[in-house]
Structure formats: C-alpha cells, structure tokens
C-alpha positions as CSV (number, residue, x, y, z in Angstrom):
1,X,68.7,65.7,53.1
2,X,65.0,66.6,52.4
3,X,63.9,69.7,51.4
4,X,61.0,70.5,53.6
5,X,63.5,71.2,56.9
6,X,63.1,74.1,59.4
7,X,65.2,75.3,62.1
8,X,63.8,78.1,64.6
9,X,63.6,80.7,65.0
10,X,62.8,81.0,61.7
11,X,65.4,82.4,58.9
12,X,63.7,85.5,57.8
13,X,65.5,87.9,55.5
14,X,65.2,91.8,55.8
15,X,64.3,92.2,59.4
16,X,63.1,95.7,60.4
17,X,64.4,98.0,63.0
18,X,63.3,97.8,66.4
19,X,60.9,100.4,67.6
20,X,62.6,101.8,70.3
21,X,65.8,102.2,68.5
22,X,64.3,105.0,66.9
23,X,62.4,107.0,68.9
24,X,64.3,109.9,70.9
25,X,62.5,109.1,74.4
26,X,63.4,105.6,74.5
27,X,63.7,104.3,78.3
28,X,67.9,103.7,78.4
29,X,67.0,101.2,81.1
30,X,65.8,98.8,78.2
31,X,68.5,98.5,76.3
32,X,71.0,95.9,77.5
33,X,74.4,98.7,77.6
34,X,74.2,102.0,75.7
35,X,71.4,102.8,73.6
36,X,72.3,101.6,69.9
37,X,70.6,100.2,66.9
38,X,68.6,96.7,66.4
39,X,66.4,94.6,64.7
40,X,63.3,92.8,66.0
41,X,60.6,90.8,64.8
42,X,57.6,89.6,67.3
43,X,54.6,89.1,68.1
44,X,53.2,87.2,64.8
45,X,50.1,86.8,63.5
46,X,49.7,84.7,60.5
47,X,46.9,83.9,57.7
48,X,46.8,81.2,54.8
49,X,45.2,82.0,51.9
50,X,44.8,80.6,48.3
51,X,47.9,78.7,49.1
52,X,50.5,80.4,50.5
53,X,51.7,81.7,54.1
54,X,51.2,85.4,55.1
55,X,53.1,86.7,58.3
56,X,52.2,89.9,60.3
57,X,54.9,90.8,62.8
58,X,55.4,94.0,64.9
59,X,57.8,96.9,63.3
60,X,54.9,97.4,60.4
61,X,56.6,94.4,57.7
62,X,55.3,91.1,56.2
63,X,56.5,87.6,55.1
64,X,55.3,85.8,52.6
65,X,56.0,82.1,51.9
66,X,54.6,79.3,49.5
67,X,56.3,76.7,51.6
68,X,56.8,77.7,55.2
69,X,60.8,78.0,54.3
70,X,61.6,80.5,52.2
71,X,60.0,83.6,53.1
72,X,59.8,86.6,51.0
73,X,59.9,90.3,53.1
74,X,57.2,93.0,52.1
75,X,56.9,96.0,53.6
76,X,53.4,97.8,54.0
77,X,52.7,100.9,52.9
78,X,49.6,102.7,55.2
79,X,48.9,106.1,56.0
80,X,50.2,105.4,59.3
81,X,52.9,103.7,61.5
82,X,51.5,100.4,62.4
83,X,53.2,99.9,65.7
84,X,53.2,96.8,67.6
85,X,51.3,93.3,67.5
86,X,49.1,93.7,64.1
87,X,46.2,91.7,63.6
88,X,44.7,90.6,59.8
89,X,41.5,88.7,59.4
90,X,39.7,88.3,56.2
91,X,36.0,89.3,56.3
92,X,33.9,89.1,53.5
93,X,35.9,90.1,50.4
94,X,38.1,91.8,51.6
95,X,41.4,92.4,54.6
96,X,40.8,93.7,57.9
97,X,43.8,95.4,59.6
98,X,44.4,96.9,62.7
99,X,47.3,97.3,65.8
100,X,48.3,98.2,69.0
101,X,48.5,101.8,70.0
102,X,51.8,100.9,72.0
103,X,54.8,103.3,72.0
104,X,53.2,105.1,68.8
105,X,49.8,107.7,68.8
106,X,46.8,106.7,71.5
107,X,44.4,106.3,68.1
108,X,43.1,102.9,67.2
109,X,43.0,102.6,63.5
110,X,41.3,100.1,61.5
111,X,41.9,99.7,58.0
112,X,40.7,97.3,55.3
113,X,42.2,95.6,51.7
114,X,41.3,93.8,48.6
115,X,44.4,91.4,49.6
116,X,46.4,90.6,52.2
117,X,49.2,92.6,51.6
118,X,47.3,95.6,50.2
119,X,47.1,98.5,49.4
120,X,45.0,99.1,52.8
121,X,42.3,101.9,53.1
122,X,41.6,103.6,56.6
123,X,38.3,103.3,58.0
124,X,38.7,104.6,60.9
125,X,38.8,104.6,64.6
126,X,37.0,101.6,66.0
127,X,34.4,102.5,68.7
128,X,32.0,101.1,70.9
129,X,27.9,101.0,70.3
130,X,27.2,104.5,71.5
131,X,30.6,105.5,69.5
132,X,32.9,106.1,72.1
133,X,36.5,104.9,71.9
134,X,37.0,101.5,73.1
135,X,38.1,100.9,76.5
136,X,40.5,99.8,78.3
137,X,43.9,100.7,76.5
138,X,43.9,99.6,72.7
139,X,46.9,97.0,73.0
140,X,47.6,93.6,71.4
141,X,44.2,93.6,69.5
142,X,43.0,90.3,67.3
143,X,40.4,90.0,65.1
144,X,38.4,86.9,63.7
145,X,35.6,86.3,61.5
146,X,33.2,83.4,62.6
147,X,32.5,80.8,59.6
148,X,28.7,82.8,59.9
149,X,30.5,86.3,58.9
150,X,30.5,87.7,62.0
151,X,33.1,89.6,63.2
152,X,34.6,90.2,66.9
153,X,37.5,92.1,68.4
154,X,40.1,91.1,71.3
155,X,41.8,93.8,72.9
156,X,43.8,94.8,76.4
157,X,46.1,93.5,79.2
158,X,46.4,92.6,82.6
159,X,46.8,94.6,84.2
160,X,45.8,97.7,82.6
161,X,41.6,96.3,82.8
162,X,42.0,93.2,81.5
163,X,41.2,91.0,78.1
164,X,38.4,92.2,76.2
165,X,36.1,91.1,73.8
166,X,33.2,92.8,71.5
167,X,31.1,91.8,68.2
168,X,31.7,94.3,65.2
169,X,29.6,95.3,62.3
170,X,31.0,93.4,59.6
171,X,29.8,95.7,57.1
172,X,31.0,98.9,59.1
173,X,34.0,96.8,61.2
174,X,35.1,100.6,62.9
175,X,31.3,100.3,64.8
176,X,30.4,97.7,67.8
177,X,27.2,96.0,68.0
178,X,27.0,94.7,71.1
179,X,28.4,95.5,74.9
180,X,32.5,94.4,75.6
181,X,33.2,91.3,78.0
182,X,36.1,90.9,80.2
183,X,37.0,87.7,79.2
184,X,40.3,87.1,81.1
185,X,41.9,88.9,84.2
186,X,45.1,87.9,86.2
187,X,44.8,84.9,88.3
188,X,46.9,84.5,91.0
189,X,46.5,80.8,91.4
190,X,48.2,80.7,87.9
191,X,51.9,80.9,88.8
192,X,52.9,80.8,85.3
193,X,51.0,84.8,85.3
194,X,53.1,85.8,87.8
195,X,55.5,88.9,87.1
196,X,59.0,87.7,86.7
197,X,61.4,85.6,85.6
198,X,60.9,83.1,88.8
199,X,57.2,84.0,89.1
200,X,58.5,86.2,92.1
201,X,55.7,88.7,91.8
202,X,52.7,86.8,93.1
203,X,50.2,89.7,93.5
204,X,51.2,91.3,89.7
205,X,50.8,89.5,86.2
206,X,50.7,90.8,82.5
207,X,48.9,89.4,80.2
208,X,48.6,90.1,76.6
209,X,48.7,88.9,73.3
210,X,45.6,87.7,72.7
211,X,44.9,85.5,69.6
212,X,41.5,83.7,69.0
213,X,41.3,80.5,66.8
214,X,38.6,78.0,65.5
215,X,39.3,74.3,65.7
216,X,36.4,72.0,64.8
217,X,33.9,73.8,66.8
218,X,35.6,74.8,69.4
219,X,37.0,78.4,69.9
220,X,40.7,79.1,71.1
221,X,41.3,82.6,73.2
222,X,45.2,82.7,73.4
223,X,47.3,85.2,75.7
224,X,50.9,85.4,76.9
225,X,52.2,86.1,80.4
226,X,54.7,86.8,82.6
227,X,56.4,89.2,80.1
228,X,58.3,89.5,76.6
229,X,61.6,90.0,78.3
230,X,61.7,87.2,80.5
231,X,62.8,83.2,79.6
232,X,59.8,82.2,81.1
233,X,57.1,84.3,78.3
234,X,54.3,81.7,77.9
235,X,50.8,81.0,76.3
236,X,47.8,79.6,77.5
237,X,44.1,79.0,76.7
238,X,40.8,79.8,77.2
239,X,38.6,77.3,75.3
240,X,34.6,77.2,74.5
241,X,32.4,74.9,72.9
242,X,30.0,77.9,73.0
243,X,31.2,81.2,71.1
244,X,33.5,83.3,69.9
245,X,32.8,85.3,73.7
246,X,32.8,82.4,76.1
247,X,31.9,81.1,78.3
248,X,35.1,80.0,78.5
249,X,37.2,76.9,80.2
250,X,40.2,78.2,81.7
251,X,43.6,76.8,80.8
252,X,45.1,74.3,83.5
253,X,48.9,75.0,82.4
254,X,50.3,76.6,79.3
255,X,50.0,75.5,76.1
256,X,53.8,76.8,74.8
257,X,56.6,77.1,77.4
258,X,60.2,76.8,76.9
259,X,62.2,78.8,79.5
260,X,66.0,77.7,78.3
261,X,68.1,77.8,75.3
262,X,68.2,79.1,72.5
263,X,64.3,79.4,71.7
264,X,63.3,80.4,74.9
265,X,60.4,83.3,75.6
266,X,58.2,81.6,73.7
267,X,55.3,84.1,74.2
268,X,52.9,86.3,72.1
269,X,51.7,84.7,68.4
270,X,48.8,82.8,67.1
271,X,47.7,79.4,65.9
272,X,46.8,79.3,62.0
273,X,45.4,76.4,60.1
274,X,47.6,74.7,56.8
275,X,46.6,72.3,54.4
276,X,46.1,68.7,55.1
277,X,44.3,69.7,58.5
278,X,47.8,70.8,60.3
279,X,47.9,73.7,63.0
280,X,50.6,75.6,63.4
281,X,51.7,78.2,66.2
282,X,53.6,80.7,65.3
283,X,55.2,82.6,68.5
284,X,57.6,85.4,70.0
285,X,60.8,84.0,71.1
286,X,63.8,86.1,72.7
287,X,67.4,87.2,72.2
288,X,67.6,90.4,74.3
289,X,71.3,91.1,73.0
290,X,71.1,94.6,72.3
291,X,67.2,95.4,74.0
292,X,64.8,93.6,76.5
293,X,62.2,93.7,73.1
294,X,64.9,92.3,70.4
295,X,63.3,89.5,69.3
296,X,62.9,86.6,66.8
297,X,60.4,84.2,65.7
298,X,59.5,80.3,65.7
299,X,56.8,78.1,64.8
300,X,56.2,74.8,65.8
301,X,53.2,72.1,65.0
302,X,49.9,72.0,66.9
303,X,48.6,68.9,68.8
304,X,45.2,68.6,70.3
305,X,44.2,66.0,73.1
306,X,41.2,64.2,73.1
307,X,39.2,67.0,74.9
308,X,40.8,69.7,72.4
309,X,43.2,70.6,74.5
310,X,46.1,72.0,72.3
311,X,49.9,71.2,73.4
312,X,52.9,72.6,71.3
313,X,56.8,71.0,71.8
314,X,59.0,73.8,71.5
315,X,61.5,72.7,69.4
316,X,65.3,74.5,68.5
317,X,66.8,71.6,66.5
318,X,65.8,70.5,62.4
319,X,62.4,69.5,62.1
320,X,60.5,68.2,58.8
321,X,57.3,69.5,57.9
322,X,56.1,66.3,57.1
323,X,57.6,63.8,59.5
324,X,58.6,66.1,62.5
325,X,61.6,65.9,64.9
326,X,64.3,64.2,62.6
327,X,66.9,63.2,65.7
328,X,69.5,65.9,65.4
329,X,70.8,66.9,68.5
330,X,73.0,70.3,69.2
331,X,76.8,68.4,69.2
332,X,78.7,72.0,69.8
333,X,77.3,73.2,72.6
334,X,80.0,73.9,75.2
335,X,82.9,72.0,73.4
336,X,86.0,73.6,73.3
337,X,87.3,75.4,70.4
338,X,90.1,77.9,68.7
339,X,89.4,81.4,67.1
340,X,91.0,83.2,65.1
341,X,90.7,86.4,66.9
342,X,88.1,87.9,69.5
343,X,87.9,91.6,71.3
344,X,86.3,93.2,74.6
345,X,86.2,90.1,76.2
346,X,83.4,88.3,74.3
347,X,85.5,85.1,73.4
348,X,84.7,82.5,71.1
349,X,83.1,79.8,73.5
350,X,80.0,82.7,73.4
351,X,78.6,81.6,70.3
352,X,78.5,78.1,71.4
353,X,76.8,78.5,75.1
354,X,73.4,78.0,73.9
355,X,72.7,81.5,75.0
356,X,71.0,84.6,73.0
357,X,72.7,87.1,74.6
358,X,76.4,86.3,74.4
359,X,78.2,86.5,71.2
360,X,81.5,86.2,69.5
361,X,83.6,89.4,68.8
362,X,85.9,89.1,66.3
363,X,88.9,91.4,66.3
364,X,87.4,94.5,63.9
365,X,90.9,94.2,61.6
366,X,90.2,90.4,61.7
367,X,89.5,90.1,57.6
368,X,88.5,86.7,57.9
369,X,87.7,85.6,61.3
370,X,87.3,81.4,62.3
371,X,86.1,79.4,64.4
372,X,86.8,76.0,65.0
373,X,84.8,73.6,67.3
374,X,86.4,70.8,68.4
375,X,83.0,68.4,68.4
376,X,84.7,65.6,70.9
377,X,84.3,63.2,68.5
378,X,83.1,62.2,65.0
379,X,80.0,62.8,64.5
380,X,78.0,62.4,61.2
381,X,77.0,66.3,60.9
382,X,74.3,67.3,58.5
383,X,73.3,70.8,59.6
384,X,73.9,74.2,61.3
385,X,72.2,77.0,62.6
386,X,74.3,80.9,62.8
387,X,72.5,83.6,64.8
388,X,74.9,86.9,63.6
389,X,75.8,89.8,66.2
390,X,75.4,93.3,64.3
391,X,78.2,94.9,66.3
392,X,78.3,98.6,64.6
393,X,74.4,98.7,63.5
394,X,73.8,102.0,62.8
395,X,71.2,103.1,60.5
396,X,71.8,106.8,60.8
397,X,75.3,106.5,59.9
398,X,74.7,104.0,56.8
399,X,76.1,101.0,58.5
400,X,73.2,98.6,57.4
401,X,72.5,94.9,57.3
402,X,74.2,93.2,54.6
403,X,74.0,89.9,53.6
404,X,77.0,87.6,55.5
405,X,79.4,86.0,53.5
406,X,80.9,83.3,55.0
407,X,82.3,79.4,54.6
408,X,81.7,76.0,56.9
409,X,84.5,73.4,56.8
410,X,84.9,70.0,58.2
411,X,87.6,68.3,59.3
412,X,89.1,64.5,60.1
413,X,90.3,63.9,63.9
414,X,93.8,64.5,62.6
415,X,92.4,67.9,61.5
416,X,93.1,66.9,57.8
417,X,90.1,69.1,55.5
418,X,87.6,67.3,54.5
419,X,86.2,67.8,50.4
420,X,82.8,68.6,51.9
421,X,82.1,72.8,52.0
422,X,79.5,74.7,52.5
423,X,80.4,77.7,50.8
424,X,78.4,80.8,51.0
425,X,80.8,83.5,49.8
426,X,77.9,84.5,46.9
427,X,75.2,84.8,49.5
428,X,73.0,87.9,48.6
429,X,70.1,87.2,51.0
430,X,70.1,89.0,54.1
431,X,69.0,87.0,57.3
432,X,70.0,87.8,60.6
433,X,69.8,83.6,61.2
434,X,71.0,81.4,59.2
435,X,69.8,77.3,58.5
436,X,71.8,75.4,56.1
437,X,71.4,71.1,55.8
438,X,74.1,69.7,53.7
439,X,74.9,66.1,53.0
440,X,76.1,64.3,56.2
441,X,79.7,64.3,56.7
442,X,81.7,62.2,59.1
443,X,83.7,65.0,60.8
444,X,85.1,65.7,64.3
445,X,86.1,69.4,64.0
446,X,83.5,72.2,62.2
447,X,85.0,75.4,61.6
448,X,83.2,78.5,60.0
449,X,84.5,81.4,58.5
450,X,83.3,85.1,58.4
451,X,84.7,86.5,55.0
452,X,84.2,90.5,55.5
453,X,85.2,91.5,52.3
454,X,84.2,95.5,52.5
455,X,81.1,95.4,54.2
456,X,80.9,98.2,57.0
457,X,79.0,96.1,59.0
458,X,80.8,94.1,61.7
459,X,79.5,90.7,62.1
460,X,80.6,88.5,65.1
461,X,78.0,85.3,66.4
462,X,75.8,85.0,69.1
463,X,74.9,81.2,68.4
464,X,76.9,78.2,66.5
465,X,74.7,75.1,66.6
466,X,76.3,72.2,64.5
467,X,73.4,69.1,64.4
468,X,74.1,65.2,64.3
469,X,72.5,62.4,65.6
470,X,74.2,61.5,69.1
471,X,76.8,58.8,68.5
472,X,78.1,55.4,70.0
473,X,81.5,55.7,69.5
474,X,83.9,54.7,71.6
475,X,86.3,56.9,70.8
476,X,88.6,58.9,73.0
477,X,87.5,62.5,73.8
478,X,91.5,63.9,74.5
C-alpha cells in the first residue's frame, strides 16, 4: 500500500475535552443521557506555511503535520480561554488570532504572534471606527489578509443579525477602518438554511461559520447551516470577482453536504491552499455519542467548475493524496458477526451499522474483548478504520484517554488464522480514530481484539469499517 493514504475523519491524537463537559451550567438537554465527559474537535480552520500544515480547531489546541497524515497535537498557551471556532491569518510578519465569544466571556479578544503556534500577545478588544464594540454577537469570526495587506473581519449568525464583514487596520488589527456590511442573512428560498434535520423549520435558519478564501481572483465567503447537531450540517458559497466585501454571487446549492454515514454533518471549516495548486476543505463532521457538539474532523479535495464554482465529494473510505478515491468500499457494514462479550444492550452489530452514535459495549471484566465479522465472502482486505467509545471518561476522577492496545486478525472461510496481523499491542499514540492499511489479504472473516491490559479507561467501538474492493465471486454467502 502507498503511504500517502487518509481515511476521515481524520486520526488525530490527543483530542481535548469538550466545552460543555466542563462547565457547571451546562444545558442537560444536550448531552445525549446523563451529563458525563467527552472529547471534541470542530470547526477547523487551517493555514500552510513554509511547508507544513497548521490546524486551528475549537477547545483552544492545534495540529501540526508535514504531510496531511501524521498530525502532531500542541496546545496553546494565551492569557485566555480561547473558546470556540478560532480563526489565524498571517498579516504582515506576524499571526493574527482571535475566537468566538460562545459559551466563554462576552469579550472579543484579538491577539497576535511571531509564528503560528506562538507565544501570542493580546492586543486587545477589536472595535469598530468610532471604537465601540463590534456588533452583532462576536461568534464564528474569520480573518484574511488580501495579497495587497489589507486585512478584514467576518463575524455573526443568522439569526442573531446576520454575517458581517469590516476592513481592519492592519497595523493596529483591534481598530476598524471602514463601516461593517451584512453580507449574508437567512434565505428562505434556500431549503438547505432551513432549521432542522428535514428542513422542517422553513421560517428559521442558522447560519454560521464563516470562512473567506482567495482562489485566482475570486473571493470565497463560506458559512454552514442548518446546525452542528443535525446530519444535514452544510456549506455553501458566496463568491465575488470584486472584493473581499462583495458584491457577492449567491450560492445555488451547497458546496459540502453529506447527510448519512459515518461522515455526515459536514458543516463549519475552511478551504486552504497546498502545494502544487491543490485546495483542500477542511470541515466539522458529527458523532453526537455522548453530546449534540461531540465532534470530529475531515478534509477532502477542492474542485472548481469552469465558472469557479467549488464542489467537494465527501468522502469516508481510503483516499490517496495524490491519486484520489482508491476503490475501497466499506465490506462490514451490516454483516453478521460473533463477540466475545457485550453489556447494557449495546451489542456487537453497533459498531458495524455505519452509525456514530451506536457503539459496542464490551462486558467491563471482559480482559480481552473480540469481535469477529463474518465479511460474506472473501474479500481482498487492505484497510480498517476504529472509532473507540470512552465508556468511563472522567477527567475529574483520573480516568483519562490512553492510547488503545489492540490486535486485527484474518481468517480463511474455514475460519483457519491467517499469518497476516496487524498487531498494535505497543501502540503509544493516543487517537480516538484509528486508520491502519496493511498488505491486502485474501480473507472472509476480520476479527479485532481490544487488549485492556490495566488501563482504567473502558474502551468499547462505535465504528468497525474493514475496506476491499467489491468482489466477483461467486461464492456462497451461508
């Protein structure tokens, strides 16, 4: 297998805690149960520079990568919490830096950096020309610098006053220079705007999450709707030949969409430019085990139509960075299969349903719990993707993510091991999903292993995806 192969969402190690996990006043209405620990990671906004890959999520952390594979986490040290949906332009010589003021303190804070990751200096709360605080509501803000150095600010929702725009001083960023534009409000006529998970709400959207990009010439004003939480989380774009604050084409459809599966939610992110004149999108995408806002992250490439129009495939099987979609198709999904063990009623056939909110529960005295997916036939398997359930998460009481041990095995129609193995039981990175590409084997059954060891952490699954082009053969299934 090559060595340039991605899977979303995206395996990134170290994953913060979600917001609302730890703050006392958290709504229980948005946690999917009783109010308990998770992780998330959303809402990414990325920047390439001098080479290598820097990713900005929500929960205040950063990714770095050389390679769009292996990404390294560091955390940011500011005078502040950070808060949700950060934004990072470079300006001049130097890092701008600011968030949203959601579920933290109403204060708008911009800060700046000699690099990317630091160590960021507060300048300030941004204001408008006659130094008043900007309005509406500071939430999901992005900045960009224009290839002339000027600088501008995106800001605001619908419908809390809608998407905003304003031109900075790029030498005193906190300060605006000229009057803020509404730039997008709801539209009805846009059903994919609508409030809901079936666009039932046809009076109410929310957008947010707006990005802006330059792409020869033309300027790129991203925004999600219908919501984080639902399936049906989408971007679209406003696009103008003219400048970085319109006028503005409005989009026809969205540009990112993907309502089922396993990536699905494919909302709030930002496009970035590579090497080799690629675009990327980077996006939000949900698993809502534990929370409505527990969520992951995917990227997939860029295409433009002939009128700049840009179009992104969704994708939740191996891709190659340089040749694309590489044939593998999901061959577990649904099949039937033994475990070893399983408790509270979440059975084994939940981590193979294509669904991010079921899982797997192991039985907790279960020292080495299996599964074993019967794949229907022999297939020639060269890849699998884990998504691990943190059943006992609690960072109060020490119960921590730990890196997960674990084993894949493959097996002949008779059920006879094969010599092939994919044998973690050294892993000491920590990744909430796992991507692993092997050498194909000709297998019919796949069967992984948990191996506990004395980890206080309880793993069980939420996803098992084994990947294998489909197959011809004639075989019987039973």
């Amino acid at each position: 297998m090559h060595s340039d192969i991605y899977c979303n969402p995206l395996q990134l190690p170290d994953i913060g805690p979600g917001i609302c996990c730890r703050l006392p006043d958290s709504d229980p209405s948005a946690f999917c149960g009783w109010k308990r620990d998770f992780r998330e990671v959303s809402d990414p906004e990325m920047l390439y520079h001098d080479g290598r890959w820097y990713m900005f999520p929500s929960v205040r952390q950063a990714f770095v990568s050389a390679d769009l594979l292996h990404w390294e986490y560091h955390p940011l040290q500011l005078e502040h919490d950070l808060g949700y949906a950060p934004t990072v332009a470079k300006c001049g010589d130097r890092f701008l830096l600011t968030a949203s003021c959601l579920l933290r303190d109403k204060v708008p804070r911009l800060y700046a950096a000699p690099t990317p990751l630091g160590p960021y200096e507060l300048l300030g709360e941004p204001v408008d020309r006659h130094g008043h605080p900007l309005k509406p509501e500071y939430l999901d803000p992005s900045l960009f610098c224009d290839d002339d150095g000027r600088l501008y600010l995106y800001w605001g929702s619908c419908p809390g006053g809608g998407i905003c725009g304003v031109e900075l001083d790029p030498e005193n960023p906190i300060r605006a220079i000229g009057d803020k534009k509404v730039l997008i409000t709801y539209k009805p006529e846009n059903s994919w705007e609508h409030y809901g998970e079936y666009a039932e709400h046809t009076n109410f959207g929310w957008n947010e999450g707006v990005a802006m990009f330059k792409h020869q010439g033309r300027y790129y004003l991203q925004y999600a709707s219908c919501g984080t939480n639902f399936r049906h989380y989408a971007v679209s774009c406003y696009i103008s030949t003219a400048s970085p604050l319109g006028p503005f084409t409005p989009p026809r459809e969205p540009m990112l969409l993907s309502p089922h599966g396993i990536v699905n939610g494919t909302g709030h992110g930002g496009m970035v430019a590579g090497p080799n004149g690629t675009v990327w999108q980077f996006y939000t995408c949900l698993l809502r085990r534990s929370h409505i806002f527990e969520r992951r992250v995917g990227m997939d490439r860029v295409e433009f139509a002939a009128d700049g129009t840009p179009h992104v495939r969704v994708t939740a099987t191996p891709q190659s960075l340089s040749r694309g979609d590489l044939g593998l198709l999901p061959v577990s999904v649904n099949k039937r299969l033994t475990q070893s063990s399983y408790q509270n009623d979440h059975f084994g056939t939940f981590a193979i349903d294509d669904c991010t909110h079921t899982w797997w529960e192991p039985d907790c005295e279960d020292k080495a719990p299996w599964l074993q997916v019967d794949l229907g036939d022999v297939f020639s398997v060269s890849a699998a993707r884990i998504i691990w359930a943190e059943l006992n998460l609690d960072y109060e009481a020490g119960i921590l993510p730990e890196p997960v041990k674990f084993r894949l095995e493959f097996l002949t129609p008779e059920q006879e091991l094969l010599p092939t193995v994919v044998d973690m039981s050294q892993n000491e990175i920590e990744r909430n999903v796992e991507f692993v590409t092997f050498p194909a084997v000709t297998a019919r059954y796949v069967r992984l292993t948990i191996l506990r060891g004395k980890s206080k952490i309880q793993h069980g699954v939420s996803s098992f995806t084994v990947f294998a082009p489909p197959t011809d053969s004639t075989l019987r299934l039973f």
